[in-house]
N, CA, C and O atoms as a DFTB+ gen file, in Angstrom:
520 C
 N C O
     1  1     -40.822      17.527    -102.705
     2  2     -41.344      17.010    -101.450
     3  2     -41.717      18.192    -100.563
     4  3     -41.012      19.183    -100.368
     5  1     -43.081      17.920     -99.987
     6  2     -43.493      18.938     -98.956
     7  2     -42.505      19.154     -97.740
     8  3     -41.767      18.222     -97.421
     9  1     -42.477      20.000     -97.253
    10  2     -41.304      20.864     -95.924
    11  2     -41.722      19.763     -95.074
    12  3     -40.923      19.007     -94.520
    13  1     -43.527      19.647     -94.939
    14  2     -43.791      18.458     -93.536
    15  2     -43.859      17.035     -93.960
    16  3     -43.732      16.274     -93.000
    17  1     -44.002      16.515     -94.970
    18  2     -43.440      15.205     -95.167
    19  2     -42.074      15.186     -94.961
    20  3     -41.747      14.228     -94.260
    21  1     -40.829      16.133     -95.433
    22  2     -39.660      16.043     -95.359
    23  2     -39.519      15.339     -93.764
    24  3     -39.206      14.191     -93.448
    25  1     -39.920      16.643     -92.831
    26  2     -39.704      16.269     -91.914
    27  2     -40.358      15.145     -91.253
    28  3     -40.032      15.005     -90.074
    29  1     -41.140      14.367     -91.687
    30  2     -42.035      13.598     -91.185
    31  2     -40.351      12.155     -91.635
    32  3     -39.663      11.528     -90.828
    33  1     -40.306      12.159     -92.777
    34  2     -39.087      10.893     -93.246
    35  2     -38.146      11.304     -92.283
    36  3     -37.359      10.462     -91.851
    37  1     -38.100      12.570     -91.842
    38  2     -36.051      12.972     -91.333
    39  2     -36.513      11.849     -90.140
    40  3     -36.002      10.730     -90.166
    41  1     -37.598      12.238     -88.997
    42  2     -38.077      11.949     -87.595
    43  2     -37.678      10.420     -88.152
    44  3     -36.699       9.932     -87.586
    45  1     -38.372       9.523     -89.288
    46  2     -38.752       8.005     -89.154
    47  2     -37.447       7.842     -88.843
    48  3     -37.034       7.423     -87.762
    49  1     -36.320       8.399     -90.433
    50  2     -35.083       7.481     -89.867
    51  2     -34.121       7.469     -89.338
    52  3     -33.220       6.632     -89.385
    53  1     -34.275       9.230     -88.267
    54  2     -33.876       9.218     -87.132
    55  2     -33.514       8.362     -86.024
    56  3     -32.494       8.130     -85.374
    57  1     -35.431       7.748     -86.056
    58  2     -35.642       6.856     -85.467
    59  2     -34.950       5.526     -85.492
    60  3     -34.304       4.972     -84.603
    61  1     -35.221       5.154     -86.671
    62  2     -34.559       4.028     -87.314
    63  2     -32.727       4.016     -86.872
    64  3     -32.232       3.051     -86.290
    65  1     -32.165       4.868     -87.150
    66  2     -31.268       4.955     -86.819
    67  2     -30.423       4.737     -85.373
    68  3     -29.343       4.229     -85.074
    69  1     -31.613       5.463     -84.578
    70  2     -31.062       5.805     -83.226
    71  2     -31.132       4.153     -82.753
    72  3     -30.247       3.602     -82.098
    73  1     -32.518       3.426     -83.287
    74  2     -32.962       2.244     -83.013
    75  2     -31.610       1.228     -82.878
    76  3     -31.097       0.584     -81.963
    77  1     -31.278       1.495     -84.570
    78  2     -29.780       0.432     -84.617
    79  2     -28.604       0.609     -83.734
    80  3     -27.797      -0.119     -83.155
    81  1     -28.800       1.669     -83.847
    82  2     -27.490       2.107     -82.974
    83  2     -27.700       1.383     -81.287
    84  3     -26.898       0.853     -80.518
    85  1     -28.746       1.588     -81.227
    86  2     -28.517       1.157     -79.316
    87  2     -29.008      -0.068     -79.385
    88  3     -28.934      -0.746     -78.360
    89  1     -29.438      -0.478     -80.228
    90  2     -29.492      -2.017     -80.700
    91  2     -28.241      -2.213     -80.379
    92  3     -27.991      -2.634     -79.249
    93  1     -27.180      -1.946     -81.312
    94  2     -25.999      -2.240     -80.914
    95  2     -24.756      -2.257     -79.685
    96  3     -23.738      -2.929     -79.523
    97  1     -25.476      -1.051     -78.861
    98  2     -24.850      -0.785     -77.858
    99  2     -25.156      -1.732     -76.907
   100  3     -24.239      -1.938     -76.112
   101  1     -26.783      -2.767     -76.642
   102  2     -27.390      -3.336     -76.255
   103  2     -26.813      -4.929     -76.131
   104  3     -26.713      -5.719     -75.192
   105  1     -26.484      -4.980     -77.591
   106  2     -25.523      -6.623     -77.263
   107  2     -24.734      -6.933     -76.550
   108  3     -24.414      -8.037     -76.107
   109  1     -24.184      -5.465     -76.316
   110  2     -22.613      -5.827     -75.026
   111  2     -23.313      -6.542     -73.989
   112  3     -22.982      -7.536     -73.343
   113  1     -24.785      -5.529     -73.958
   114  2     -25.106      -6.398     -72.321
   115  2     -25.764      -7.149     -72.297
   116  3     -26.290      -7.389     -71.210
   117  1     -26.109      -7.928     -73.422
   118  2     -26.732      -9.150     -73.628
   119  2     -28.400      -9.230     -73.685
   120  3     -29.026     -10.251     -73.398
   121  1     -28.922      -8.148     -74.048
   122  2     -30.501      -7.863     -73.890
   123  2     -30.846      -7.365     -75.317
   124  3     -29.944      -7.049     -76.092
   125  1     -32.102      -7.300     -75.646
   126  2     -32.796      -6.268     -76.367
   127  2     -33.283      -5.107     -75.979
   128  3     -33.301      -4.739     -74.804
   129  1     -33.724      -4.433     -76.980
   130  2     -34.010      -3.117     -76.703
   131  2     -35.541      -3.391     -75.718
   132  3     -35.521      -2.702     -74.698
   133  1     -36.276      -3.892     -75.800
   134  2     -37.892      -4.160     -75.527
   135  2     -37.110      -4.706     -74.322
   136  3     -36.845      -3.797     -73.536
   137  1     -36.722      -5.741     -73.990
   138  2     -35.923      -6.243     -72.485
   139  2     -35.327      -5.135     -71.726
   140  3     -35.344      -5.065     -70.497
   141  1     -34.867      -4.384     -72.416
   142  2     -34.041      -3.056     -71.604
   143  2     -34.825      -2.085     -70.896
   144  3     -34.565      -1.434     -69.884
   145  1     -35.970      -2.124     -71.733
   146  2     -36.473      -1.116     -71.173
   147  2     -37.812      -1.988     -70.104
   148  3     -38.702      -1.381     -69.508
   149  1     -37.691      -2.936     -70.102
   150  2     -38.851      -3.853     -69.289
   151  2     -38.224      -4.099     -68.054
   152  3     -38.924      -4.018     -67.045
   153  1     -36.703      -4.463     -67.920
   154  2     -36.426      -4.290     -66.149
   155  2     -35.927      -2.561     -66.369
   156  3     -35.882      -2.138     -65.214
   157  1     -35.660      -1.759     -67.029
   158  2     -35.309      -0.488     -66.213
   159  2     -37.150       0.171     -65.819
   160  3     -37.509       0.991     -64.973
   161  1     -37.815      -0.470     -66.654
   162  2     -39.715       0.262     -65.963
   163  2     -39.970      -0.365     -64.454
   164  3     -40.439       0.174     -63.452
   165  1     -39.413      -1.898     -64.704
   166  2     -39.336      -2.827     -63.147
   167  2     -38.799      -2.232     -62.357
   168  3     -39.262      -2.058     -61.229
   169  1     -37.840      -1.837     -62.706
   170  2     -36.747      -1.693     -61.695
   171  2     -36.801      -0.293     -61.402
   172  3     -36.368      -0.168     -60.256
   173  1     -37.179       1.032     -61.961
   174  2     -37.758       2.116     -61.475
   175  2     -39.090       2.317     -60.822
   176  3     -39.238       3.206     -59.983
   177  1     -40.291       1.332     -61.265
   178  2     -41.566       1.448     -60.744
   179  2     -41.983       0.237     -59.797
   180  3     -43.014       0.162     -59.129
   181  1     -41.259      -0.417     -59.862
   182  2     -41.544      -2.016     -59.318
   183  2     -41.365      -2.041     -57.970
   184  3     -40.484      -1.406     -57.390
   185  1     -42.439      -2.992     -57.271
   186  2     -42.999      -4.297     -58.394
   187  2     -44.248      -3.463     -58.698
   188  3     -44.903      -2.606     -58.104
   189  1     -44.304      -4.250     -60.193
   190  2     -45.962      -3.723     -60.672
   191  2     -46.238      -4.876     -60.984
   192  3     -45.398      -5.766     -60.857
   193  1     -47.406      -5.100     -61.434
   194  2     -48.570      -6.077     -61.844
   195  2     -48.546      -6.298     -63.584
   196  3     -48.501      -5.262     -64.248
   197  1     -48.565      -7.130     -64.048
   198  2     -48.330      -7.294     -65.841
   199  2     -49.166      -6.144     -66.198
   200  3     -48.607      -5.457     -67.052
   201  1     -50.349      -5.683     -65.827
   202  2     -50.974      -4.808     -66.643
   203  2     -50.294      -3.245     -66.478
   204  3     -50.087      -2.311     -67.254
   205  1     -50.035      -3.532     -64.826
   206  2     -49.259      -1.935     -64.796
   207  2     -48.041      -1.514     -65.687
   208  3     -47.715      -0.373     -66.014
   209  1     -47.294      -3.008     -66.081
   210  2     -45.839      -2.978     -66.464
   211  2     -46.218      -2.677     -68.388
   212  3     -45.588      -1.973     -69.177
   213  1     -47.490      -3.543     -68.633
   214  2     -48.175      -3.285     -70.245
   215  2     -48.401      -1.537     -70.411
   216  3     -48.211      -0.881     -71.435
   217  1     -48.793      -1.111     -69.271
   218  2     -49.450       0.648     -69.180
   219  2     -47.832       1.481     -69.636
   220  3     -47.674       2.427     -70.408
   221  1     -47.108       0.948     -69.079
   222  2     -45.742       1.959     -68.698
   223  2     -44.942       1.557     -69.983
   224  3     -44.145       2.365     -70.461
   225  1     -45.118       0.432     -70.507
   226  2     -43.756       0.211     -72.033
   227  2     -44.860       0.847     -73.193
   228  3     -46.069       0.873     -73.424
   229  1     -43.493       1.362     -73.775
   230  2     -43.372       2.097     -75.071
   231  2     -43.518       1.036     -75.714
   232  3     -44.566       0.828     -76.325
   233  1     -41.949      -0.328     -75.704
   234  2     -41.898      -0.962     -76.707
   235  2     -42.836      -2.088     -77.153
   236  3     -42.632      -2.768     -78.159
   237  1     -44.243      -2.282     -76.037
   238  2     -44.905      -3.483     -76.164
   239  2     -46.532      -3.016     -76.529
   240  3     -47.226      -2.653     -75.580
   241  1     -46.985      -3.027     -77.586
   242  2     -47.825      -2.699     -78.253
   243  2     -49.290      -3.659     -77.051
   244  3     -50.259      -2.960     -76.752
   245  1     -49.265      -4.815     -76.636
   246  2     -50.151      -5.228     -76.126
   247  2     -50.053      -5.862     -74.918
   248  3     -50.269      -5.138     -73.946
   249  1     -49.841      -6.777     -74.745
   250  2     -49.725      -7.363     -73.186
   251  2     -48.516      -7.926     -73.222
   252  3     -48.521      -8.587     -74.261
   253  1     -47.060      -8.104     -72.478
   254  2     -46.111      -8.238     -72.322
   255  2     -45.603      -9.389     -72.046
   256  3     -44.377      -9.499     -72.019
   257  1     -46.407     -10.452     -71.792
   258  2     -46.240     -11.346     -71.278
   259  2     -45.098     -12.392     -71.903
   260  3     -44.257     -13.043     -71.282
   261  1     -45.336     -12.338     -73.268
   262  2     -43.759     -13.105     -73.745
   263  2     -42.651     -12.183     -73.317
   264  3     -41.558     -12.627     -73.668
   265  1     -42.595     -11.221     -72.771
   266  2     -41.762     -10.396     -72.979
   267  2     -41.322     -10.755     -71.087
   268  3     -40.256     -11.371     -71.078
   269  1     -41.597     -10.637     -70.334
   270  2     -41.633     -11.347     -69.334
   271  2     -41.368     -12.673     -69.225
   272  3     -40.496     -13.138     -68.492
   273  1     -42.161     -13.358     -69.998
   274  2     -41.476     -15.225     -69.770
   275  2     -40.038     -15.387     -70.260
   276  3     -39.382     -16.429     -70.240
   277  1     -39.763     -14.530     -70.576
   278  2     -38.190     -14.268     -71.238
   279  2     -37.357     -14.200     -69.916
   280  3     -36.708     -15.045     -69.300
   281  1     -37.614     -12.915     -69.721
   282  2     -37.016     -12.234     -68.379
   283  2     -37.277     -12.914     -67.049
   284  3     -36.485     -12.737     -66.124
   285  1     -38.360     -13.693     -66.902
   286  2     -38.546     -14.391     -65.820
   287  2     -37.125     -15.847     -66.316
   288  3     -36.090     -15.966     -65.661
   289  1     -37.331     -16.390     -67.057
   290  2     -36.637     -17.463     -67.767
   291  2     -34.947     -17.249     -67.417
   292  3     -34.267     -18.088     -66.827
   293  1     -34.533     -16.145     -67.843
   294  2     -33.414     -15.712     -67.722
   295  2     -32.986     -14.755     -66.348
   296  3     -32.216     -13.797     -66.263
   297  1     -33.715     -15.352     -65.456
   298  2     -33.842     -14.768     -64.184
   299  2     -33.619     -13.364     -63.491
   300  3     -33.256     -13.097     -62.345
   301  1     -33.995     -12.461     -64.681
   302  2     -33.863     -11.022     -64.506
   303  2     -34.922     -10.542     -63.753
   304  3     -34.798      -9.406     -63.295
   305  1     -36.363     -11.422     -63.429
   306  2     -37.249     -10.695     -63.291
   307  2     -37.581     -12.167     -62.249
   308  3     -37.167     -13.301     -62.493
   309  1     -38.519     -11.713     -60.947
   310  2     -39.026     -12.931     -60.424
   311  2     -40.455     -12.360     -60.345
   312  3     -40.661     -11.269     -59.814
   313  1     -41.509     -13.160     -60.916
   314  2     -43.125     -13.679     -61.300
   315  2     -43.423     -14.127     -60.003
   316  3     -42.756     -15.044     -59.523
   317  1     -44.628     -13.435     -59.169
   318  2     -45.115     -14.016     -57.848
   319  2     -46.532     -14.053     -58.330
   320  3     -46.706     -13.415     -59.368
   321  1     -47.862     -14.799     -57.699
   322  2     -48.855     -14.559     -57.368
   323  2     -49.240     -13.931     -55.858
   324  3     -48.938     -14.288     -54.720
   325  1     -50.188     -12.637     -56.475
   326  2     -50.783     -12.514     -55.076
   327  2     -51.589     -12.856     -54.308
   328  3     -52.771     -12.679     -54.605
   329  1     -51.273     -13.413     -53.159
   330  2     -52.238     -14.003     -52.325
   331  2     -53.011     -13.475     -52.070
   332  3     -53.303     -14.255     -51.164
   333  1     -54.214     -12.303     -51.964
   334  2     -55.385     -11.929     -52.251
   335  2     -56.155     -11.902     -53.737
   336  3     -57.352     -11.614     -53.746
   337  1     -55.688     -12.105     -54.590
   338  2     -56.082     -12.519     -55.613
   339  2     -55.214     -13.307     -56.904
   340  3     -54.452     -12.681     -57.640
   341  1     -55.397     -14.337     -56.993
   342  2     -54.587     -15.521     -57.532
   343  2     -54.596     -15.105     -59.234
   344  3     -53.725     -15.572     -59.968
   345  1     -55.451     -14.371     -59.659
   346  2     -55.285     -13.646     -61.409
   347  2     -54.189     -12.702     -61.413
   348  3     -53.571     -12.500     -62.458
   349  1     -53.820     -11.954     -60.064
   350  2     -52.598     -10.931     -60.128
   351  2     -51.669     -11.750     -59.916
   352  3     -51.624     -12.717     -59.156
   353  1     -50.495     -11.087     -61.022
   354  2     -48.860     -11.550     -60.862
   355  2     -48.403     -10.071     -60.168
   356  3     -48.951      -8.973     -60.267
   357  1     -47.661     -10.318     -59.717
   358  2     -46.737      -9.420     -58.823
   359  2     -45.124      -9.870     -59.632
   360  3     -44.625     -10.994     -59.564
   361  1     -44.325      -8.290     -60.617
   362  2     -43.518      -8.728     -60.742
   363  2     -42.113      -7.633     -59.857
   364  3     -42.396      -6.810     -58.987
   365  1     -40.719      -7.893     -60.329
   366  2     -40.073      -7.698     -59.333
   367  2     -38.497      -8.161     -59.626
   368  3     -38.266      -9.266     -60.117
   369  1     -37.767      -7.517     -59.392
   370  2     -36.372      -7.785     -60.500
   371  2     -35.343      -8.254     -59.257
   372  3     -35.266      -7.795     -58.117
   373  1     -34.699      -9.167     -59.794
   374  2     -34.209     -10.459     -59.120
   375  2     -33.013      -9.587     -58.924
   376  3     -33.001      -8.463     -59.426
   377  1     -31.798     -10.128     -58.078
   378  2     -30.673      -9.300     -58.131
   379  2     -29.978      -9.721     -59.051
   380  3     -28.801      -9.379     -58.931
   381  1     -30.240     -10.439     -60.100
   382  2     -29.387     -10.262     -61.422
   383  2     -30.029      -9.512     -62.583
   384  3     -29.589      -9.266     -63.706
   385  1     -31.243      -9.205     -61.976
   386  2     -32.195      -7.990     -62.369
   387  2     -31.573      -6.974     -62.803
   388  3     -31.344      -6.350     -63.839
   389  1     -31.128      -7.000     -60.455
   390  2     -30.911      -5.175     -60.722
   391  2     -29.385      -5.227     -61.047
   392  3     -28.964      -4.122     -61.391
   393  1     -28.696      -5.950     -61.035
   394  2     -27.175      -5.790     -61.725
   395  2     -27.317      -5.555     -63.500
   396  3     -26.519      -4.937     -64.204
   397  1     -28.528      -6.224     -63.921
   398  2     -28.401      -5.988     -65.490
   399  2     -29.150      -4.419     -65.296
   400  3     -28.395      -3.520     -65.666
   401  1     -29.781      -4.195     -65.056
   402  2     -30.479      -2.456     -64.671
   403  2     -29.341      -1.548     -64.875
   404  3     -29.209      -0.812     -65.853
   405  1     -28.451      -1.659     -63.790
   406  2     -27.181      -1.596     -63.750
   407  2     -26.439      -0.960     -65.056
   408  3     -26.122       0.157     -65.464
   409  1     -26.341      -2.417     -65.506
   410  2     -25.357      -2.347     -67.189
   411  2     -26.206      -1.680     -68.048
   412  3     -25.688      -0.779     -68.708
   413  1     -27.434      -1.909     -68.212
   414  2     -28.475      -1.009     -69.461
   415  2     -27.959       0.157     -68.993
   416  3     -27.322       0.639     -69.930
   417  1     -27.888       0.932     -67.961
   418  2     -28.118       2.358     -67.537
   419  2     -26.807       2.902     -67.821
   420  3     -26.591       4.097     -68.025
   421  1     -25.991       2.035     -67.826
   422  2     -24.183       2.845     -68.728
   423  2     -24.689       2.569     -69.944
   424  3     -24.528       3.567     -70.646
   425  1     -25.313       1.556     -70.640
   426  2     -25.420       1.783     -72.106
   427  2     -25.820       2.446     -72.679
   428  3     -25.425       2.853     -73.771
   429  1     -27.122       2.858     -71.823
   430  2     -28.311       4.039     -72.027
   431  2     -26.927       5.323     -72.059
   432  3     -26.605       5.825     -73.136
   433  1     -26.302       5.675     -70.888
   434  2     -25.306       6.640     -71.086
   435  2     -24.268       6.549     -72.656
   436  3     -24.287       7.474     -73.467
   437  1     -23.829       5.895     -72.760
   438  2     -22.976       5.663     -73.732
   439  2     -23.683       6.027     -74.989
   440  3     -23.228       6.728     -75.893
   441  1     -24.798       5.490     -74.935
   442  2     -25.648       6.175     -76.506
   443  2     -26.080       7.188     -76.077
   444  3     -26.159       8.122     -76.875
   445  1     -26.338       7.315     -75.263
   446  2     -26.583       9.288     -74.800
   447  2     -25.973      10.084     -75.448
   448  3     -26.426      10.787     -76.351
   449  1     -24.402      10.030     -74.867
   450  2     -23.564      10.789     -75.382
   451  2     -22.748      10.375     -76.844
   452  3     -21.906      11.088     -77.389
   453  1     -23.134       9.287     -77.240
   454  2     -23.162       9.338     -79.505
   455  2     -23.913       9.931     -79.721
   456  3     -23.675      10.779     -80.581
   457  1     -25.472       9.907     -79.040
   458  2     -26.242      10.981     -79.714
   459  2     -25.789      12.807     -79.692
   460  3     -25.908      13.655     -80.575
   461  1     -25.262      12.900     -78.326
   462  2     -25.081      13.933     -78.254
   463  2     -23.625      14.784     -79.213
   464  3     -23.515      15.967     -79.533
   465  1     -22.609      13.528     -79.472
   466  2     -21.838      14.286     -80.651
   467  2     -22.043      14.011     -81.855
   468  3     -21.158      14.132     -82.701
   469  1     -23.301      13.578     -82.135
   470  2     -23.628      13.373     -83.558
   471  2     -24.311      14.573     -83.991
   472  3     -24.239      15.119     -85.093
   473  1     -25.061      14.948     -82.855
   474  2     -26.316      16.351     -82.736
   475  2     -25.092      17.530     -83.320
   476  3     -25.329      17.961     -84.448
   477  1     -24.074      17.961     -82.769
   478  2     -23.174      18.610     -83.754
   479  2     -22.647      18.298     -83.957
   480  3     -21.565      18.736     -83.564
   481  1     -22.670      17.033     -84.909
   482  2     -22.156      16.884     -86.661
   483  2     -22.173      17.806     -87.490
   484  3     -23.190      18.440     -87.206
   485  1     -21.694      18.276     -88.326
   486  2     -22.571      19.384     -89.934
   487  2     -23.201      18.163     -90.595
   488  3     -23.997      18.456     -91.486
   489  1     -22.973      16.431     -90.289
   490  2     -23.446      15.926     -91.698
   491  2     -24.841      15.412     -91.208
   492  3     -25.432      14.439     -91.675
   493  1     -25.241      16.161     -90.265
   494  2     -26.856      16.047     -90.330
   495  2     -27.448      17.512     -91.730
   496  3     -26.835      18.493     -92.152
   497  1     -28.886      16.964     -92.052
   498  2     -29.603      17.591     -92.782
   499  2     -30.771      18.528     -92.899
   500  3     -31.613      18.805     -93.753
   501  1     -30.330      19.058     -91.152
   502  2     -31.387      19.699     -90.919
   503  2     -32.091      20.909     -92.132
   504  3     -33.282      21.058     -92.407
   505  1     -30.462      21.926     -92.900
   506  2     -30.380      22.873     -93.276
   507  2     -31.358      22.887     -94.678
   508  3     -31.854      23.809     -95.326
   509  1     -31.390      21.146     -94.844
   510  2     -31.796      21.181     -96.423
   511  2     -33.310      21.234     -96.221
   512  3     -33.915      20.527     -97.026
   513  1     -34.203      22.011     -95.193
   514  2     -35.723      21.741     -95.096
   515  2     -35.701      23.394     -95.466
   516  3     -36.784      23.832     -95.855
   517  1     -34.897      24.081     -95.407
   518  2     -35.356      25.692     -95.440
   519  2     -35.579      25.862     -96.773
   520  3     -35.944      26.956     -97.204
């Protein structure tokens, strides 16, 4: 195997990895990963507009909007129209919003620091690319 494919697989299931892992850290607080990061973008940039909130996520490949009827549903997020133009939503994180904001942002910590004592492990594989 080439040195840059190697590293191209280490990055995927890095990824993959890191994914499960805060997947897991994520259930405590009752969200997904794509939800987690949709009120902490709200709740750091907000209120934005669905397209501003589509511009700013990583995890939503196109327009967010199921991803929102969720969060509106489960009253993390409150959905307004604006009264100068009735096509804009105005969104905006409810105060059980910002209490779940809140809990993501210790979870976010908590996998912070697994990542950070995993980083010196020896049973990572960095050594085997030389």
């Amino acid at each position: 195997m080439k040195k840059l494919e190697a590293i191209r697989y280490m990055i995927l299931a890095m990824e993959r990895e890191g994914g499960r892992q805060f997947q897991s850290i994520l259930k405590s607080v009752g969200v997904t990963g794509s939800q987690a990061e949709a009120i902490r973008v709200i709740g750091e940039f907000g209120p934005l507009s669905l397209k501003e909130l589509g511009a700013l996520l990583i995890c939503e490949g196109g327009s967010p909007s199921r991803l929102v009827d969720a969060l509106v549903r489960d009253q993390y997020v409150i959905r307004s129209t604006s009264d100068s133009d009735r096509r804009t939503v105005t969104l905006l994180l409810s105060e059980k919003g910002k209490q779940k904001a809140v809990e993501i942002k210790e979870a976010e910590s908590l996998f912070y620091q697994s990542l950070s004592s995993q980083r010196s492990s020896p049973n990572l594989c960095v050594n085997s690319l030389s």
